[in-house]
LOZA-720521 format. One record per residue: x, y, z of N, C-alpha, C, O, CB in turn; residue in one letter. Coordinates in nm, 2 decimals, decimal comma. Glycine has a CB too. Example, Ala and Ser with C-alpha at 12.3 -4.5 7.8 and 13.67 -1.06 7.14 Angstrom:
BEGIN
   n.east   n.north     n.up   ca.east   ca.north    ca.up   c.east   c.north     c.up   o.east   o.north     o.up   cb.east   cb.north    cb.up   type
     1,32     -0,57     0,78      1,23      -0,45     0,78     1,32     -0,33     0,78     1,42     -0,33     0,85      1,13      -0,45     0,90      a
     1,28     -0,22     0,71      1,37      -0,11     0,71     1,29      0,00     0,79     1,34      0,11     0,80      1,41      -0,06     0,57      s
//
This chain:
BEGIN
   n.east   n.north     n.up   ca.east   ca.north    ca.up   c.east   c.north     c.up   o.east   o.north     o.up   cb.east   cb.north    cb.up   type
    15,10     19,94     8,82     15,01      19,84     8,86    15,01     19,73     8,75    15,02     19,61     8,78     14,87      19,89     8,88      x
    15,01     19,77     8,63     15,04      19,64     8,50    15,13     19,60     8,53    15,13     19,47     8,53     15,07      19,67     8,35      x
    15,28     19,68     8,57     15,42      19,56     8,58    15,37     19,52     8,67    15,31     19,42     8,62     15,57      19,60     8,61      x
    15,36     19,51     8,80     15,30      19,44     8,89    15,19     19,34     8,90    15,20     19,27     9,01     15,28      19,50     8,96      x
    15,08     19,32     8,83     15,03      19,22     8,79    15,14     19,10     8,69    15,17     18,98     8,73     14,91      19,28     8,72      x
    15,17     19,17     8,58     15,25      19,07     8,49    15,37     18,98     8,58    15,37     18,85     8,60     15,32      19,16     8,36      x
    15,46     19,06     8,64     15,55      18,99     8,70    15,46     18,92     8,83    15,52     18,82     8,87     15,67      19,10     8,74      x
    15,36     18,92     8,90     15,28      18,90     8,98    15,40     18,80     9,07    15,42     18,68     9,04     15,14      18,85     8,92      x
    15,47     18,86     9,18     15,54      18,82     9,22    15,50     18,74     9,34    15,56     18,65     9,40     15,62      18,90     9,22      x
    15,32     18,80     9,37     15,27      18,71     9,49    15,24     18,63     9,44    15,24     18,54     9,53     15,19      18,74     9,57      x
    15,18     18,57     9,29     15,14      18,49     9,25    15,23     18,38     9,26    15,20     18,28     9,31     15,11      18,53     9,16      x
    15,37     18,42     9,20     15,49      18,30     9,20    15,52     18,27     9,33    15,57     18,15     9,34     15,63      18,33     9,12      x
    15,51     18,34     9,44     15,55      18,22     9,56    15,55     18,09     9,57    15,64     18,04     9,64     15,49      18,23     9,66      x
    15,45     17,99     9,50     15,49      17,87     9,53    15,60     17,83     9,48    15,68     17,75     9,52     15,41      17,80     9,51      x
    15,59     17,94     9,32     15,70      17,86     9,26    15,84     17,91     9,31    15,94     17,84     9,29     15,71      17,86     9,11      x
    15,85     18,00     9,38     15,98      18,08     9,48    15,99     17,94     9,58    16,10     17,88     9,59     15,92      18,27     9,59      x
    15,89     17,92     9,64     15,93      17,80     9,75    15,96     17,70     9,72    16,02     17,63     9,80     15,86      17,77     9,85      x
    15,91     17,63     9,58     15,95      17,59     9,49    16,14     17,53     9,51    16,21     17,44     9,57     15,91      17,71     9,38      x
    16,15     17,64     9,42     16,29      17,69     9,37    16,40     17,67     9,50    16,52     17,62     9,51     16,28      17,88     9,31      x
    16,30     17,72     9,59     16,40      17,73     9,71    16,43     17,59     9,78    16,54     17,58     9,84     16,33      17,83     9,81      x
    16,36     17,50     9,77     16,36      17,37     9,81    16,50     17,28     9,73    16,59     17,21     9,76     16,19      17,30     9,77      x
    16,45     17,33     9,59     16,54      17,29     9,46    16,66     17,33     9,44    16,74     17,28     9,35     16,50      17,32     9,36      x
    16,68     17,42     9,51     16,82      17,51     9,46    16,90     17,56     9,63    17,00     17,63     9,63     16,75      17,70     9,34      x
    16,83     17,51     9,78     16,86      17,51     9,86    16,88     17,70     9,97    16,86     17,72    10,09     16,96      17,42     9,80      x
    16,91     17,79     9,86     16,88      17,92     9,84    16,90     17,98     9,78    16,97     17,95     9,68     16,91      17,98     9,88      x
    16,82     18,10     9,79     16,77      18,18     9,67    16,84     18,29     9,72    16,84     18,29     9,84     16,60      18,21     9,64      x
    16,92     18,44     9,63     17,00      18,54     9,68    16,91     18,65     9,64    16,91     18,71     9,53     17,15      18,54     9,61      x
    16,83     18,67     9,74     16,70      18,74     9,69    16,77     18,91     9,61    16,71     18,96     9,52     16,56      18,77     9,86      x
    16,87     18,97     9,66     16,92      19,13     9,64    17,01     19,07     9,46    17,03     19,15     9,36     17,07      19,21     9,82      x
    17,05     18,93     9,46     17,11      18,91     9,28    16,97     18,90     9,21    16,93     18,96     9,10     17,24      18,73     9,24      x
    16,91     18,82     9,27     16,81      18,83     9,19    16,71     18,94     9,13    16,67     18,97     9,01     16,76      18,76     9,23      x
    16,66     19,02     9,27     16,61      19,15     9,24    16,72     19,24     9,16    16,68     19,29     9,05     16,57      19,22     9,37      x
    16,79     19,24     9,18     16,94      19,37     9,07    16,92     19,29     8,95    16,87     19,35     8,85     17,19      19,37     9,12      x
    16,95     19,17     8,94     16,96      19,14     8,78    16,84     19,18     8,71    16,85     19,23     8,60     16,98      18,99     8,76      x
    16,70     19,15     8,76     16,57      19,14     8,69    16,52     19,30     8,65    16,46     19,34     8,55     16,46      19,07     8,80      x
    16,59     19,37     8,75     16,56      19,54     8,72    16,68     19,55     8,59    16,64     19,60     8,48     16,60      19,68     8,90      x
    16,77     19,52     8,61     16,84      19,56     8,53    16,84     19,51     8,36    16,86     19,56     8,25     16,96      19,54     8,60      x
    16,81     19,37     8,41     16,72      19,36     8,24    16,59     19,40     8,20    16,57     19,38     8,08     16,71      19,22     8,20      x
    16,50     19,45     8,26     16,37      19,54     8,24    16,42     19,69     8,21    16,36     19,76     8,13     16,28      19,55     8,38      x
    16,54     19,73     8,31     16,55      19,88     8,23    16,66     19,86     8,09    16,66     19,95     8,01     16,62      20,04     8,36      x
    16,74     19,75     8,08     16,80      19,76     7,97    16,71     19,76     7,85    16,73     19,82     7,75     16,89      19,67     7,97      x
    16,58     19,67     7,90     16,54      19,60     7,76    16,38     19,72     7,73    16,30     19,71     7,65     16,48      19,38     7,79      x
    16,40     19,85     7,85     16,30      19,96     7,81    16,35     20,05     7,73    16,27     20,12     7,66     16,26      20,02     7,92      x
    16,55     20,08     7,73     16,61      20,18     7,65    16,58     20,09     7,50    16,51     20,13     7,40     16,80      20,22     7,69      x
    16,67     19,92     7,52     16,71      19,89     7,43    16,59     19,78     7,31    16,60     19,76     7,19     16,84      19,84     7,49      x
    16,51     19,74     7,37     16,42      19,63     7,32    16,37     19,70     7,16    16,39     19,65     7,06     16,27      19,60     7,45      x
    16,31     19,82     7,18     16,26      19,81     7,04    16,42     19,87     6,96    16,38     19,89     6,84     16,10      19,93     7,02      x
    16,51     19,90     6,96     16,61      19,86     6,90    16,69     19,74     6,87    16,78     19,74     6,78     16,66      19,91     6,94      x
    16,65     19,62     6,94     16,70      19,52     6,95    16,59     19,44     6,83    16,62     19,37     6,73     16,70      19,47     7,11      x
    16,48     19,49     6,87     16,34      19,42     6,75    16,38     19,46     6,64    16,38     19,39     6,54     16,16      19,46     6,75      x
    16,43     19,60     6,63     16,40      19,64     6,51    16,52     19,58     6,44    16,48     19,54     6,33     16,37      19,79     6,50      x
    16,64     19,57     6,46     16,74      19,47     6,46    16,70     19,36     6,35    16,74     19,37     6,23     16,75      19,40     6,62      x
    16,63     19,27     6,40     16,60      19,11     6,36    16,48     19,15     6,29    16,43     19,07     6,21     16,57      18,98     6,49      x
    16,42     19,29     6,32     16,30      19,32     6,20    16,18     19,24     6,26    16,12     19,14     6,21     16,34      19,25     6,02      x
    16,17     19,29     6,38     16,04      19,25     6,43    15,95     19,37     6,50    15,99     19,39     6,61     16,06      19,14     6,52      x
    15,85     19,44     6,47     15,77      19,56     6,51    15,71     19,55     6,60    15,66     19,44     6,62     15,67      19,59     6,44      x
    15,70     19,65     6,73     15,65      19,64     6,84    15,51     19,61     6,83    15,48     19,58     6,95     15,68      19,75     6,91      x
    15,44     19,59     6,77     15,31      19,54     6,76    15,30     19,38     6,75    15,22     19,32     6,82     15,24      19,61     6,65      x
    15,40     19,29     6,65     15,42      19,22     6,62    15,43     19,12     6,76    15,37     19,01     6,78     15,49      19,26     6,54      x
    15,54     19,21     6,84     15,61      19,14     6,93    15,53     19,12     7,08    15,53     19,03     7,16     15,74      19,21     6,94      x
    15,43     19,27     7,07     15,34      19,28     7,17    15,22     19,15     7,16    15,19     19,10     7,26     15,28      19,43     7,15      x
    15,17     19,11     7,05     15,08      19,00     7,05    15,14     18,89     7,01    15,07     18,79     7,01     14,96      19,01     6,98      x
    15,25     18,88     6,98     15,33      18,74     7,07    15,32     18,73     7,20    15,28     18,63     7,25     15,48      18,74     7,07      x
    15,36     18,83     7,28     15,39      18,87     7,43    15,23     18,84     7,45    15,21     18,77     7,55     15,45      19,05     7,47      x
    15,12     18,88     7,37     15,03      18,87     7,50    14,97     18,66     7,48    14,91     18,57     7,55     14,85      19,02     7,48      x
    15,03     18,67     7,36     14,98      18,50     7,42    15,03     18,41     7,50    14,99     18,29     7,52     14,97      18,43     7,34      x
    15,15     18,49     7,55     15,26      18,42     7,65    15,22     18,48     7,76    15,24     18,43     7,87     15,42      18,43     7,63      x
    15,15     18,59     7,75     15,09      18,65     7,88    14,97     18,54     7,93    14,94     18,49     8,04     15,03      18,82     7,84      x
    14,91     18,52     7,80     14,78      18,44     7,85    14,80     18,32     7,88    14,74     18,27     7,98     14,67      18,43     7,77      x
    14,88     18,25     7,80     14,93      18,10     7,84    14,96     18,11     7,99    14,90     18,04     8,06     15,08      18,05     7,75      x
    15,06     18,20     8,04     15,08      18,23     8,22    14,98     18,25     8,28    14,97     18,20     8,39     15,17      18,35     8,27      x
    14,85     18,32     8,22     14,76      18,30     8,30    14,65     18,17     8,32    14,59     18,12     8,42     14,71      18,39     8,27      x
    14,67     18,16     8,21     14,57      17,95     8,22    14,68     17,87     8,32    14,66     17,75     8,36     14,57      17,83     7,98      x
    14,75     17,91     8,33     14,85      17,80     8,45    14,85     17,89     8,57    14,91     17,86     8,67     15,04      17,74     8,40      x
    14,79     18,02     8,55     14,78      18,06     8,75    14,62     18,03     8,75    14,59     17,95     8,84     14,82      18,28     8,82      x
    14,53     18,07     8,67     14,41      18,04     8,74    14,33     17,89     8,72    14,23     17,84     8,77     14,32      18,15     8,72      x
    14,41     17,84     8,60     14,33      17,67     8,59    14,45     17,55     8,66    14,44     17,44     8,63     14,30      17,60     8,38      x
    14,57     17,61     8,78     14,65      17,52     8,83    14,75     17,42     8,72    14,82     17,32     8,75     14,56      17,44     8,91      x
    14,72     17,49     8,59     14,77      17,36     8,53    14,92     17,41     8,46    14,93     17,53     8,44     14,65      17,31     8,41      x
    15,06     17,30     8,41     15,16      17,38     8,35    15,18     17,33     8,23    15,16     17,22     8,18     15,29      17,39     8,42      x
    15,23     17,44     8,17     15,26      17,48     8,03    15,37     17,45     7,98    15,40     17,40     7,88     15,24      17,60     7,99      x
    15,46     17,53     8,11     15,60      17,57     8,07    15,70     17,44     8,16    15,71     17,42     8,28     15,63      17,76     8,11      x
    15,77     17,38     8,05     15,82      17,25     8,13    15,98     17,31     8,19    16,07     17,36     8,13     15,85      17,07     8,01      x
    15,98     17,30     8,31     16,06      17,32     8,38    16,21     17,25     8,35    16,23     17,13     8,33     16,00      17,30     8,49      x
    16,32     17,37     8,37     16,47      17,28     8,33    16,49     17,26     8,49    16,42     17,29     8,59     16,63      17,38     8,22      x
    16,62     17,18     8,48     16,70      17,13     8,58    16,75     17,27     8,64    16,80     17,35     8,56     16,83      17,02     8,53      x
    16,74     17,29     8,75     16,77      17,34     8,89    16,91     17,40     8,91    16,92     17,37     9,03     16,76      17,24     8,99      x
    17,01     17,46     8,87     17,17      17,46     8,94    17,19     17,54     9,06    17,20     17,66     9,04     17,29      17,51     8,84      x
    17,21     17,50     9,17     17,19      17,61     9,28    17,30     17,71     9,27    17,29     17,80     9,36     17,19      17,54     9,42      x
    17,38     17,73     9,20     17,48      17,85     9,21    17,42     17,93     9,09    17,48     18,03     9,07     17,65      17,82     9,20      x
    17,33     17,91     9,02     17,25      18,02     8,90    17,10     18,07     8,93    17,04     18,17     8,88     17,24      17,93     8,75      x
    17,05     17,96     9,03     16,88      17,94     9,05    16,90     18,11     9,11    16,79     18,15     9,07     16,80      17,78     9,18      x
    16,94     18,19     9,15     16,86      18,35     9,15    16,87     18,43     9,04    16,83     18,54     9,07     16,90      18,45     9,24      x
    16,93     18,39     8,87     16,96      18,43     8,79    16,85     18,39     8,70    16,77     18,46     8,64     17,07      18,41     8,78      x
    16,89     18,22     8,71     16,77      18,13     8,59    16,71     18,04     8,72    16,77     17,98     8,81     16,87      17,99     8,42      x
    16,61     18,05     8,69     16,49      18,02     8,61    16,44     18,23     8,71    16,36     18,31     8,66     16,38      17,81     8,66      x
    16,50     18,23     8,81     16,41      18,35     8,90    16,45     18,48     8,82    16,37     18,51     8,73     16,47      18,37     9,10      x
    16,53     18,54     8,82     16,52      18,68     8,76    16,47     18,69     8,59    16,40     18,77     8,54     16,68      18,74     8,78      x
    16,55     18,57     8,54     16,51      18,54     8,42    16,46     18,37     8,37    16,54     18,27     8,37     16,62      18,60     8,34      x
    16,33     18,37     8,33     16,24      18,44     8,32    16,12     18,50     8,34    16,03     18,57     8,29     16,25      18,42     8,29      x
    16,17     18,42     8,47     16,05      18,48     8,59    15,98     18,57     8,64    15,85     18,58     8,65     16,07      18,48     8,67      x
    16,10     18,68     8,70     16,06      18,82     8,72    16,03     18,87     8,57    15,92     18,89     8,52     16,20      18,92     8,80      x
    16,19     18,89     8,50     16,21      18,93     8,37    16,18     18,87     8,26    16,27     18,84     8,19     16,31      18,96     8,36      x
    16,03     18,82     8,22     16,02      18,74     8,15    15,97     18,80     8,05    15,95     18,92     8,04     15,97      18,64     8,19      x
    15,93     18,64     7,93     15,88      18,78     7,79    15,67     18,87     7,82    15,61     18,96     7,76     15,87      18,64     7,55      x
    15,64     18,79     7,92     15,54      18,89     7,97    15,59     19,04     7,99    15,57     19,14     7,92     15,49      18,83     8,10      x
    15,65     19,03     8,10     15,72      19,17     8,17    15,78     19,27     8,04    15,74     19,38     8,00     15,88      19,11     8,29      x
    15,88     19,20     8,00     15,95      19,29     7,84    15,83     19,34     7,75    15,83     19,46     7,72     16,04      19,17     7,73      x
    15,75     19,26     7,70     15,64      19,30     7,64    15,57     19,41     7,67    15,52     19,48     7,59     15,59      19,23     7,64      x
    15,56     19,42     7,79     15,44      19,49     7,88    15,54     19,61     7,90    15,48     19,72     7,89     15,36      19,38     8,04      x
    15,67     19,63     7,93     15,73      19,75     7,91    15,77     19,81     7,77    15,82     19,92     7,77     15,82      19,73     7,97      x
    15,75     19,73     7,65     15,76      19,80     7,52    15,63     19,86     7,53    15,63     19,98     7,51     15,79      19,71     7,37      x
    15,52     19,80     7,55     15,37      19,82     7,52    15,32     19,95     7,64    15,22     20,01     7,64     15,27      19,65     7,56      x
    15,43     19,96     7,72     15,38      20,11     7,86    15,49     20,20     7,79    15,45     20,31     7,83     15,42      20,08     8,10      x
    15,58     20,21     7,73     15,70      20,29     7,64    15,58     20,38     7,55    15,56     20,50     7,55     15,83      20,16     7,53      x
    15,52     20,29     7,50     15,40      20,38     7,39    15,31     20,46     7,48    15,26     20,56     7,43     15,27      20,27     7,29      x
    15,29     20,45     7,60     15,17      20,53     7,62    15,23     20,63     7,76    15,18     20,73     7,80     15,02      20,43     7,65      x
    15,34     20,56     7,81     15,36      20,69     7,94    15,48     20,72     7,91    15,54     20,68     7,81     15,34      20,66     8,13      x
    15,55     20,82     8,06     15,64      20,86     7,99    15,80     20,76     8,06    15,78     20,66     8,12     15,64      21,03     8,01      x
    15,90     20,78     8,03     16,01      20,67     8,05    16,02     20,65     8,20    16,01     20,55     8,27     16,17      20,72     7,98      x
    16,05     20,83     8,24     16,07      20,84     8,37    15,93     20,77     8,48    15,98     20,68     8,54     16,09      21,01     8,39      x
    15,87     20,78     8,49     15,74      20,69     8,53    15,75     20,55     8,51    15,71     20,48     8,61     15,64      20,74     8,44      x
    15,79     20,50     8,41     15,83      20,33     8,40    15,93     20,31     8,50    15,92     20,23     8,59     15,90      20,29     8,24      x
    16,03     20,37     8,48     16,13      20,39     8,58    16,12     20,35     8,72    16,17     20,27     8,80     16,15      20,52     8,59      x
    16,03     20,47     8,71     16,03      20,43     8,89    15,92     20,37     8,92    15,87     20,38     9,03     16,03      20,57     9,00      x
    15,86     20,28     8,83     15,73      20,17     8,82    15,83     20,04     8,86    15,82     19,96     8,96     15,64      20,14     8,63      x
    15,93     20,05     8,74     16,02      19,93     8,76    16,11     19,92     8,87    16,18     19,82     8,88     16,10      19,92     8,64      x
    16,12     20,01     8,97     16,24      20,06     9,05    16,14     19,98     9,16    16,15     19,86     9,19     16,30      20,26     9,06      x
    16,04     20,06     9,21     15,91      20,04     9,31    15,87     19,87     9,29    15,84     19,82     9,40     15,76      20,16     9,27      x
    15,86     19,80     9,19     15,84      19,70     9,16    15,99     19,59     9,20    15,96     19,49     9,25     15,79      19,72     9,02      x
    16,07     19,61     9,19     16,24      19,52     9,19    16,21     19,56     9,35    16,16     19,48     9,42     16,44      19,59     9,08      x
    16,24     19,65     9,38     16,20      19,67     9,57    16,11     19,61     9,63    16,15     19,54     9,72     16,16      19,79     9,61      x
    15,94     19,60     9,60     15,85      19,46     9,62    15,92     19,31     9,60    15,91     19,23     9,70     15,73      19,47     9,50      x
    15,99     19,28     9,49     16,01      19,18     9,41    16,10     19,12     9,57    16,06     19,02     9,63     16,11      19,23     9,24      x
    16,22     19,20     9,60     16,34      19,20     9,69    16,27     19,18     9,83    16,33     19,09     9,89     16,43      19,35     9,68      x
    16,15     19,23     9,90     16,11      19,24     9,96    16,02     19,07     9,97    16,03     18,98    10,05     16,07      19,36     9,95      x
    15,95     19,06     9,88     15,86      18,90     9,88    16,00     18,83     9,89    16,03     18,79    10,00     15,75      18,84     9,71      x
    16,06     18,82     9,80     16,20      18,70     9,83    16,25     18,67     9,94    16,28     18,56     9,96     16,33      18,73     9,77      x
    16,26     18,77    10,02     16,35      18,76    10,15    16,23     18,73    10,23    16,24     18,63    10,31     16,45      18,91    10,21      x
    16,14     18,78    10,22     16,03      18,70    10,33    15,89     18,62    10,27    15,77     18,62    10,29     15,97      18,83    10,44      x
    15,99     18,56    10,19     15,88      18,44    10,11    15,83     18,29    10,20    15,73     18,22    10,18     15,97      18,36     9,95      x
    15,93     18,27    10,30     15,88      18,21    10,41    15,76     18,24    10,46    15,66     18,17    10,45     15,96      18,22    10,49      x
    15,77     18,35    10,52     15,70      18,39    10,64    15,59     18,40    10,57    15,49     18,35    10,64     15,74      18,50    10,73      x
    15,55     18,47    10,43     15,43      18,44    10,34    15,35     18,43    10,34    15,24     18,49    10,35     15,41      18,38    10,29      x
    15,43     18,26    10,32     15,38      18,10    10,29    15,30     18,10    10,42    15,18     18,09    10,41     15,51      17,95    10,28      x
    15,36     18,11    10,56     15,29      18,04    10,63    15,21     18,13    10,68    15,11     18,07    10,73     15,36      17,97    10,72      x
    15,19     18,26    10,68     15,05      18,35    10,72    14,96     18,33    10,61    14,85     18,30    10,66     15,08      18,53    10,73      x
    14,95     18,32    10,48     14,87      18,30    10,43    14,86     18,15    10,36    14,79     18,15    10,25     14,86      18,40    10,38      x
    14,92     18,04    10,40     14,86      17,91    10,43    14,86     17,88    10,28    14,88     17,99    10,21     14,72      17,90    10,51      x
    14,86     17,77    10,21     14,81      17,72    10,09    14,68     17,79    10,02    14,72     17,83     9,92     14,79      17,57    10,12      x
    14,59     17,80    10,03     14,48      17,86    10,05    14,47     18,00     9,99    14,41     18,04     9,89     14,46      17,86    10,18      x
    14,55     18,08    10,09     14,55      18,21    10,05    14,61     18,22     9,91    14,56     18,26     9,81     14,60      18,29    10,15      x
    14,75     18,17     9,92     14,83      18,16     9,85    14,72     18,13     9,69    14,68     18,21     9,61     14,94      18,06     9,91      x
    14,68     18,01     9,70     14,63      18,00     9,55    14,54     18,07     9,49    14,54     18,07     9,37     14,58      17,91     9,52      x
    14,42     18,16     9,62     14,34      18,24     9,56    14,42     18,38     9,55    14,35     18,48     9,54     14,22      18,24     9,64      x
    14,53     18,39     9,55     14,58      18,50     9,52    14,62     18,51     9,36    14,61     18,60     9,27     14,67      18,52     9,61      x
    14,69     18,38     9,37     14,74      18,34     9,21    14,65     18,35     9,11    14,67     18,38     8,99     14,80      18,20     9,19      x
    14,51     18,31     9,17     14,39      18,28     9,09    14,37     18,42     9,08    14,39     18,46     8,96     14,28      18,19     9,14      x
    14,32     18,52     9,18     14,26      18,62     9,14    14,36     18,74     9,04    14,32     18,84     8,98     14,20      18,67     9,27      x
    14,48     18,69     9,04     14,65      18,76     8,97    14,60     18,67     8,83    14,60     18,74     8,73     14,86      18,69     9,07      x
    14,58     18,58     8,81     14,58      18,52     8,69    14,47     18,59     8,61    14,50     18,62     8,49     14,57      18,36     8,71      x
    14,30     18,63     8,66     14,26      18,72     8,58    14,28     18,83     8,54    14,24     18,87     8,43     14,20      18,73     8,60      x
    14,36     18,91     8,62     14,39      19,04     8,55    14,50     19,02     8,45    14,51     19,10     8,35     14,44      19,16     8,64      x
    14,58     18,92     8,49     14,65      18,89     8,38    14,63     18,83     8,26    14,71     18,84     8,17     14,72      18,84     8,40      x
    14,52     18,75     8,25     14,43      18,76     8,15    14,36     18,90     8,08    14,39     18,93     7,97     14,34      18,68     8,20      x
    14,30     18,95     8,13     14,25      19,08     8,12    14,36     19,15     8,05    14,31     19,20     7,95     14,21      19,15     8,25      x
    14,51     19,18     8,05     14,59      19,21     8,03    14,62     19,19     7,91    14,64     19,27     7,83     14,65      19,20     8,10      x
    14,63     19,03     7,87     14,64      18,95     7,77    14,59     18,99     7,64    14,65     18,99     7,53     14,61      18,85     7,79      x
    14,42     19,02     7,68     14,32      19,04     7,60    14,36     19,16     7,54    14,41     19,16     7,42     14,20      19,04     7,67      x
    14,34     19,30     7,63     14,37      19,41     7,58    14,56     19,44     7,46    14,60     19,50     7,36     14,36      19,48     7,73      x
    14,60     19,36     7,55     14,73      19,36     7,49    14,72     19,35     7,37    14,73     19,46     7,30     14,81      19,27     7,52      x
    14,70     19,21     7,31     14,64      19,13     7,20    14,55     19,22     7,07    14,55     19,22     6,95     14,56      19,03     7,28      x
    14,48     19,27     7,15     14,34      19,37     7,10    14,40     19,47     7,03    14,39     19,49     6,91     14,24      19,45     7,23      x
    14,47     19,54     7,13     14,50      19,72     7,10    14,61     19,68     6,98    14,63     19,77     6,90     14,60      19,83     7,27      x
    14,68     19,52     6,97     14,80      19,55     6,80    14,77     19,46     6,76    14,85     19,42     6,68     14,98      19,55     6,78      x
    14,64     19,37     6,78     14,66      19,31     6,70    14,56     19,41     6,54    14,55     19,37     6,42     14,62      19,17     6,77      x
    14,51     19,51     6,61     14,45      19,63     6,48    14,54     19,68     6,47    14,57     19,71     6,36     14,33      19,74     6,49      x
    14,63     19,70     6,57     14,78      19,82     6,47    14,82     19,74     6,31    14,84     19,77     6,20     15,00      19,83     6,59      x
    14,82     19,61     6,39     14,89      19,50     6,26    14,81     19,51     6,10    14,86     19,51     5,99     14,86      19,31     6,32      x
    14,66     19,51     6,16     14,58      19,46     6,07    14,52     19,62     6,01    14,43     19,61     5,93     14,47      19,35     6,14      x
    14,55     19,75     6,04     14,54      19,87     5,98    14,70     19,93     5,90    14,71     20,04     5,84     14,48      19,97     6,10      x
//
């Protein structure tokens, strides 16, 4: 349910229809494979990769949650943060959608930060059940849009943007005392 808030894939529909306007189509099965596949690479490999460049999973976790929260002040106050690059329609299910969209440093974070407390196999098939949702909204991100209207759509992002706040907080909370003990 945390990966699924963070990646909050119902939330990004606009920006999926977005993308899709911009980039003409979206390859919803590259996009879903790539985004799982850098979530479970970066669940074996991430805190080896930190520890690498000498950065501590606590460290990296309240980085992560202020990028968590920054995403949430632009789902529930409408407003953006993050300035958008140029569009290439033969990459757009790669960049900007799988990465850093699906797979962004919210999502990464939030799987070093569930690595500490459950077990791998369980993330697993969190992340497996989640890229299958992910695959599922993409391909019928149309049809959505138009059952639940502009409207729905934003009070969904809005009510996705508090728990993702909520998320932020705790995130933030639980290292930013690992740091400071």
């Amino acid at each position: 349910m945390v990966l699924f808030a963070v990646i909050d894939i119902v939330g990004n529909i606009p920006i999926i229809i977005d993308l899709r306007k911009k980039a003409g189509h979206i390859q919803s099965e590259k996009a879903s494979f790539i985004a799982g596949i850098i979530l479970i690479a970066f669940l074996f490999l991430g805190q080896s990769i930190l520890k690498l460049i000498g950065i501590d999973v606590s460290s990296f976790a309240v980085a992560g949650s202020f990028i968590l929260f920054f995403i949430a002040l632009e789902m529930i106050l409408g407003i953006t943060l993050y300035k958008e690059e140029e569009t290439n329609p033969l990459t757009a299910s790669v960049f900007p959608l799988a990465f850093p969209l699906i797979a962004g440093p919210g999502s990464l974070t939030t799987l070093l930060s569930l690595r500490a407390e459950y077990e791998v196999h369980s993330i697993i098939i969190a992340i497996l059940l989640n890229v299958i949702f992910i695959y599922l909204v993409l391909k019928t991100s149309k049809h959505i849009e138009r059952f639940l209207g502009q409207n729905g759509i934003s009070i969904i992002r809005k009510i996705f943007g508090v728990i993702l706040l909520a998320i932020a907080v705790k995130l933030f909370t639980t290292n930013i005392k690992i740091l400071f003990t």
